[in-house]
Backbone as a printed PyTorch tensor [residue, N CA C, xyz], in Angstrom:
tensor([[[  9.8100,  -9.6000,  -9.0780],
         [  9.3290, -10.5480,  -8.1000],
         [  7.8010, -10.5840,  -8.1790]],

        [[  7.3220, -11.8960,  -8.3550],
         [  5.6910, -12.0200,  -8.6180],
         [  5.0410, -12.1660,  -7.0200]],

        [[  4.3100, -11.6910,  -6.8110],
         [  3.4830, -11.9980,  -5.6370],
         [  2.4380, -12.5360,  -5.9840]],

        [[  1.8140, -13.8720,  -5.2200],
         [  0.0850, -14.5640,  -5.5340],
         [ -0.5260, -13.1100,  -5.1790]],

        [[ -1.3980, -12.9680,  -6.0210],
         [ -3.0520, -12.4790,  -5.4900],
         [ -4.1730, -13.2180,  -4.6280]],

        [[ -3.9250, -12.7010,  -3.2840],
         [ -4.9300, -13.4970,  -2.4270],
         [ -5.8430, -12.7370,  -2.4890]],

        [[ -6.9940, -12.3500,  -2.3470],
         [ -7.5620, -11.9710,  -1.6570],
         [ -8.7270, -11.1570,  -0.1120]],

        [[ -7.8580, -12.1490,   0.1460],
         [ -7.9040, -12.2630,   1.6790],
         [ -7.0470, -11.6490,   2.1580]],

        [[ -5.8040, -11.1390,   1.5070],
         [ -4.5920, -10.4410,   2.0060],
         [ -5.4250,  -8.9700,   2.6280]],

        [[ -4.7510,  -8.4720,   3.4180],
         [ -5.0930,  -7.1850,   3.7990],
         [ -4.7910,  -6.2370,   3.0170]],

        [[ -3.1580,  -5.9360,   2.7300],
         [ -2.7640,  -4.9640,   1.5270],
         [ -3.3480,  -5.0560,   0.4750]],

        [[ -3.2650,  -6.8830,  -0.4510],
         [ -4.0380,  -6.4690,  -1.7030],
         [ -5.0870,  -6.4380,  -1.4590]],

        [[ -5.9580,  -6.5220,  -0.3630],
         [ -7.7710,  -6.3760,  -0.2940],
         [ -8.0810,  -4.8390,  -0.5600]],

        [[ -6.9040,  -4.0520,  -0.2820],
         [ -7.0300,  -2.7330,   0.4080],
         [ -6.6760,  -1.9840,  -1.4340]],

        [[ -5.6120,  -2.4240,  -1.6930],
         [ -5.2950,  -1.9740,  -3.1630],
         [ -5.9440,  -2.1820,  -4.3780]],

        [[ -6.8330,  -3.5500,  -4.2750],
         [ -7.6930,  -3.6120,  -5.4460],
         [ -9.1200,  -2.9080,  -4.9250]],

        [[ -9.2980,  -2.6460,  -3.5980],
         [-10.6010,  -1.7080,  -3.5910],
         [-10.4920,  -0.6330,  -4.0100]],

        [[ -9.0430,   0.3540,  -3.6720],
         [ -8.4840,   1.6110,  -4.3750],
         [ -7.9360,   1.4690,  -5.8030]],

        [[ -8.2040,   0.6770,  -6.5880],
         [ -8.1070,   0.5920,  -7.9210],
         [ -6.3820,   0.6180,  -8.4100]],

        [[ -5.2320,   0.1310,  -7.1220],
         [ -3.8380,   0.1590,  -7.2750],
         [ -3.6710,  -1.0450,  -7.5590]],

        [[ -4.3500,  -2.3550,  -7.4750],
         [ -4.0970,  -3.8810,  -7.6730],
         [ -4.8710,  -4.4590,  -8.3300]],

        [[ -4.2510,  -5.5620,  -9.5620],
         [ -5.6160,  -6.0190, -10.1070],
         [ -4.6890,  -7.5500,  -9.8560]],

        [[ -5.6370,  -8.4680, -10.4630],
         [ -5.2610,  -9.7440, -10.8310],
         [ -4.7420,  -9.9070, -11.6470]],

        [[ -3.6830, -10.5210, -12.1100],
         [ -3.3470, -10.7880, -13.3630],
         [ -2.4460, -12.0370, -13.6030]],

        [[ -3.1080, -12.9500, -13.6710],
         [ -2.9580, -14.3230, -13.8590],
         [ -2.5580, -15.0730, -12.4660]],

        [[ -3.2900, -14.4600, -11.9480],
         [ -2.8370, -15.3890,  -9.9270],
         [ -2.3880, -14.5100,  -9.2670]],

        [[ -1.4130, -13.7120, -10.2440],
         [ -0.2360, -12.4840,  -9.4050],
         [ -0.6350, -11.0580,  -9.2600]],

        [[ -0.3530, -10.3810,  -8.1210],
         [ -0.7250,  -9.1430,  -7.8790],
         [  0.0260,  -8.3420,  -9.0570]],

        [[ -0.5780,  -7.2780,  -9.2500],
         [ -0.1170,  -6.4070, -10.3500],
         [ -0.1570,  -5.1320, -10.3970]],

        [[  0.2220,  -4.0860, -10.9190],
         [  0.1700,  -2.4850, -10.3490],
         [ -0.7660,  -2.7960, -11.5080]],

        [[ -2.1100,  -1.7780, -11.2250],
         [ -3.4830,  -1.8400, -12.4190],
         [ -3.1610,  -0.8390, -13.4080]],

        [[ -1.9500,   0.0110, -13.5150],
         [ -1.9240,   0.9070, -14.9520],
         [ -0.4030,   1.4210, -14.3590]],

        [[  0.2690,   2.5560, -15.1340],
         [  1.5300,   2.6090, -15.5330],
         [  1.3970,   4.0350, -14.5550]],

        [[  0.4790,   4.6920, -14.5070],
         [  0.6930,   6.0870, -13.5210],
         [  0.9670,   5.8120, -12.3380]],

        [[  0.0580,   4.4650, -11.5610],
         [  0.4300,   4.2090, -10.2550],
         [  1.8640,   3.5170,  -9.7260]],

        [[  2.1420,   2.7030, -11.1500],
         [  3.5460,   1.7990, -11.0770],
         [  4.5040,   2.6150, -10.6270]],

        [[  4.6760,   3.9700, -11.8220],
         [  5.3750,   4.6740, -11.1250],
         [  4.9680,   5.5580,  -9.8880]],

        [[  4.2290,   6.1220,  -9.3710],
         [  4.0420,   6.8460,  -8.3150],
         [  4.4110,   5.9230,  -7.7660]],

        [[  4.1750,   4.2680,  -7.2050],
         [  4.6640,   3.2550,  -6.1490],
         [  6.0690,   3.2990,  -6.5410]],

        [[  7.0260,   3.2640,  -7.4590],
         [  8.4500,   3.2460,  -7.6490],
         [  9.0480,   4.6230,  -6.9830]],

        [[  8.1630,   5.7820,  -7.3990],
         [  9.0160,   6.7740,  -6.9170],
         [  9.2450,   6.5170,  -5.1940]],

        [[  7.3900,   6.7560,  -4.8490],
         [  7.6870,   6.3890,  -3.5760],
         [  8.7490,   5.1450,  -2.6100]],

        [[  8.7400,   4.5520,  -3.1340],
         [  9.4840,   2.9950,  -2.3580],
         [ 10.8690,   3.4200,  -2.5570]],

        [[ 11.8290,   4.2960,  -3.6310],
         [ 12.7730,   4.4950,  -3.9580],
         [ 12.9240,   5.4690,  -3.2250]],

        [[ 12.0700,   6.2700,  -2.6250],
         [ 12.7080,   7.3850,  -2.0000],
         [ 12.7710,   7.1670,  -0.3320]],

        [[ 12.0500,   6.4970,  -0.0970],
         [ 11.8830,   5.5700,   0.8330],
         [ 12.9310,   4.8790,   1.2630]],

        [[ 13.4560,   4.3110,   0.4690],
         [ 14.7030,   3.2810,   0.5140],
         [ 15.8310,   3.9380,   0.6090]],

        [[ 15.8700,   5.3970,   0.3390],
         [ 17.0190,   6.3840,  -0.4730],
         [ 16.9770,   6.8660,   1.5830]],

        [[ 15.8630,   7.2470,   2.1560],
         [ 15.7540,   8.1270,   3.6380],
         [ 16.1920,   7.1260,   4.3820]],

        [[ 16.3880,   5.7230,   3.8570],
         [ 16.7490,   4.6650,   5.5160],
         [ 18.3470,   4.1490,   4.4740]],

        [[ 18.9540,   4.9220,   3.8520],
         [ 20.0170,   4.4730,   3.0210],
         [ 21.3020,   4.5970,   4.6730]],

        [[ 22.2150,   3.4600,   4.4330],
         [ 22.6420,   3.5440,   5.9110],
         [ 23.8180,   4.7470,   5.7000]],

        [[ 24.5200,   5.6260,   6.9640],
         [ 25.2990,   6.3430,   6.5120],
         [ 24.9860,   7.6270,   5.9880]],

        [[ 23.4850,   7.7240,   5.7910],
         [ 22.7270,   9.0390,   4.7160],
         [ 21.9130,   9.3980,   5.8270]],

        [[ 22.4000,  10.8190,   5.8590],
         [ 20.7690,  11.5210,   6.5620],
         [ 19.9660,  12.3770,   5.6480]],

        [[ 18.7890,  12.3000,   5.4540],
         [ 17.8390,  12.3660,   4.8060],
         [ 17.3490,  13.7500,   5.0120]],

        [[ 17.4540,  14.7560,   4.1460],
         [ 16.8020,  15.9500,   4.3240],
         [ 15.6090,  16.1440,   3.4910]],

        [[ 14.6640,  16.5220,   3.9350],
         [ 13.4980,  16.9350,   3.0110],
         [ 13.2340,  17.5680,   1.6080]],

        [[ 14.4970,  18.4670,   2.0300],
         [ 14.8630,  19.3570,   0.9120],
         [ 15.4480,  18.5150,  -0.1400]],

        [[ 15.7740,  17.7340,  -0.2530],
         [ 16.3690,  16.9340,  -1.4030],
         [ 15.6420,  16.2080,  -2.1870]],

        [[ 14.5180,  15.9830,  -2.1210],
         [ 13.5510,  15.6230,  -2.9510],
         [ 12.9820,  16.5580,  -3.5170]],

        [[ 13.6680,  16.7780,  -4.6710],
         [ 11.9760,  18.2270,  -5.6570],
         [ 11.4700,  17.6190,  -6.3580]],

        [[ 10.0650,  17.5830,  -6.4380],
         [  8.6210,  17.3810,  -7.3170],
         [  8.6530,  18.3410,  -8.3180]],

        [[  8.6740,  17.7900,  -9.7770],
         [  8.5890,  18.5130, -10.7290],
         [  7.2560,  18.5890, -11.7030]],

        [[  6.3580,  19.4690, -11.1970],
         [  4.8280,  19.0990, -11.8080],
         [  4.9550,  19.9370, -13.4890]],

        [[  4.1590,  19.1280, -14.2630],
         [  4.2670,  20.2610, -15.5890],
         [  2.4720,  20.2640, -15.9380]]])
């Protein structure tokens, strides 16, 4: 799903000052592949804690740093 790049938006005003949004041809865009995913993990896990029927324990998410 493409979103315009406004400017004026609050979120993308806020994401291309933190270097998470760029322009890219009108449409908002994740600015490199580390943040794409850090925003996927997050939104997925996100989506996974309001899953209906699921209660969400903390413990079920492990971070695997190398």
């Amino acid at each position: 799903m493409l979103y315009p790049y406004h400017e004026y938006n609050k979120v993308i005003n806020i994401g291309t000052m933190l270097g998470f949004i760029k322009d890219k041809e009108g449409a908002a865009a994740v600015s490199n592949r580390i943040f794409e995913m850090q925003l996927y993990s997050y939104f997925m896990h996100k989506a996974a804690a309001s899953a209906p029927g699921k209660k969400f324990k903390r413990k079920e998410i492990q971070y695997q740093y190398e």
